[in-house]
C-alpha positions as CSV (number, residue, x, y, z in Angstrom):
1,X,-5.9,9.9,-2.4
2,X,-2.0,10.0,-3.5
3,X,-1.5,6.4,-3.2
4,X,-2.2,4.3,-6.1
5,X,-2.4,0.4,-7.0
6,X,0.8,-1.0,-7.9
7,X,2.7,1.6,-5.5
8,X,5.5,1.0,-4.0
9,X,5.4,2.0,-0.3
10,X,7.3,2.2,3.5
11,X,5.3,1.0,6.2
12,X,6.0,3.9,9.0
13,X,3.9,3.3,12.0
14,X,2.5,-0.1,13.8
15,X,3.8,-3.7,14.4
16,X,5.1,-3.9,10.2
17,X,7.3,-1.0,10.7
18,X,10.1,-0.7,8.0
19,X,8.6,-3.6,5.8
20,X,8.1,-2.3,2.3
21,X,5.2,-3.7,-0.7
22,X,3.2,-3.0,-3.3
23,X,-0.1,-1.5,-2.8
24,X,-2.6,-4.0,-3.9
25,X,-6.0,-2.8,-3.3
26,X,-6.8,0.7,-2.5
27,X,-10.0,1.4,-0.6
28,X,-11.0,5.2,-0.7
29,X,-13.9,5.3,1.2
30,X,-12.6,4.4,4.4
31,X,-9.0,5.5,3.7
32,X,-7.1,2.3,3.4
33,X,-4.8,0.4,1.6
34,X,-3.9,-3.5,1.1
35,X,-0.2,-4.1,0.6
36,X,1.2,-7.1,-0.2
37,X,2.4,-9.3,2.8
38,X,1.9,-6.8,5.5
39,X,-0.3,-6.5,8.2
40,X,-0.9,-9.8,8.1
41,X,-3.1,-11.8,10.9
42,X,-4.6,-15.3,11.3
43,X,-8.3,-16.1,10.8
44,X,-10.0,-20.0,11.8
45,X,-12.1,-21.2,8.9
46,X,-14.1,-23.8,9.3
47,X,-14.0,-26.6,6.6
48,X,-15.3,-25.4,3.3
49,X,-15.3,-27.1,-0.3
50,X,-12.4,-24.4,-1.4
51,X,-10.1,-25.9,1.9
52,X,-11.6,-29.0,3.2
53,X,-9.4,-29.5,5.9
54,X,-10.1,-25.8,7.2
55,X,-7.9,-24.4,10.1
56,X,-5.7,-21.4,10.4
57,X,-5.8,-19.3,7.2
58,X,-3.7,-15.9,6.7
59,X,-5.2,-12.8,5.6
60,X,-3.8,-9.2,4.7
61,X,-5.8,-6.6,6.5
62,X,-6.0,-3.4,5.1
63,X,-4.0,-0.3,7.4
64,X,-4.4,3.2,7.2
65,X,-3.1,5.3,4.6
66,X,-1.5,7.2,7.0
67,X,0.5,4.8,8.2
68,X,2.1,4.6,4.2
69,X,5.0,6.3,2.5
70,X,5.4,6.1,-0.6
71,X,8.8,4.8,-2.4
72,X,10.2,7.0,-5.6
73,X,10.8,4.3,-8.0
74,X,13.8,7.2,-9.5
75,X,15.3,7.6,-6.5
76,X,14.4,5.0,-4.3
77,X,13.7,6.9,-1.1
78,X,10.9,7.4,1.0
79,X,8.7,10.8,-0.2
80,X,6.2,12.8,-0.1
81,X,3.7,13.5,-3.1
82,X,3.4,16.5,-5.2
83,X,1.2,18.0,-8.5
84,X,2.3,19.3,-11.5
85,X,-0.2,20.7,-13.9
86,X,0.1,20.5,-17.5
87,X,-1.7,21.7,-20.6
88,X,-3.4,18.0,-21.1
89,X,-3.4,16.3,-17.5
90,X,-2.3,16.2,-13.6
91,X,0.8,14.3,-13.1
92,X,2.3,13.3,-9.9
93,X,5.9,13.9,-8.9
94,X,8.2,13.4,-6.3
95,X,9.2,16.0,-3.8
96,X,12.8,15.2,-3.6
97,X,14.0,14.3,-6.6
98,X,11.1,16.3,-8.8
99,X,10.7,13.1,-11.0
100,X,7.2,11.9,-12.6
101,X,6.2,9.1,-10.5
């Protein structure tokens, strides 16, 4: 998977469209990602000794990496990822300005 914690990233596709956050958790067997403050929907708990009072609580759902772009932090602008291979290690890179991400 090209998307990493700590990512930067678009949203391009559903009801967050535009919205941009980090990438908090990324979840590889199902191909999904959590990003901070998006995709967002309300769950009722029921009174518990964490929240006593219970109620509406909300929770980031995890979306489709698909539905992802991730933002060059050189360039700042959506892009696709790319692969450079060195003598040591595989680095990623940005596509349009050919930075190391």
């Amino acid at each position: 998977m090209k998307i990493r914690t700590k990512d930067k990233v678009i949203i391009n596709k559903g009801k967050d469209i535009g919205k941009s956050g980090k990438v908090e958790r990324v979840i590889k067997k199902s191909g999904k990602v959590v990003v901070s403050g998006i995709n967002i929907y309300k769950k009722h708990g029921k009174p518990t000794k964490k929240n006593p009072k219970g109620g509406i609580i909300d929770i980031t759902m995890p979306m489709a990496v698909e539905n992802v772009t991730l933002v060059c932090p050189h360039c700042s602008k959506p892009t696709r990822i790319g692969y450079k291979v060195t003598k040591d290690n595989k680095v990623r890179i940005c596509k349009k300005c050919g930075d190391q991400i």
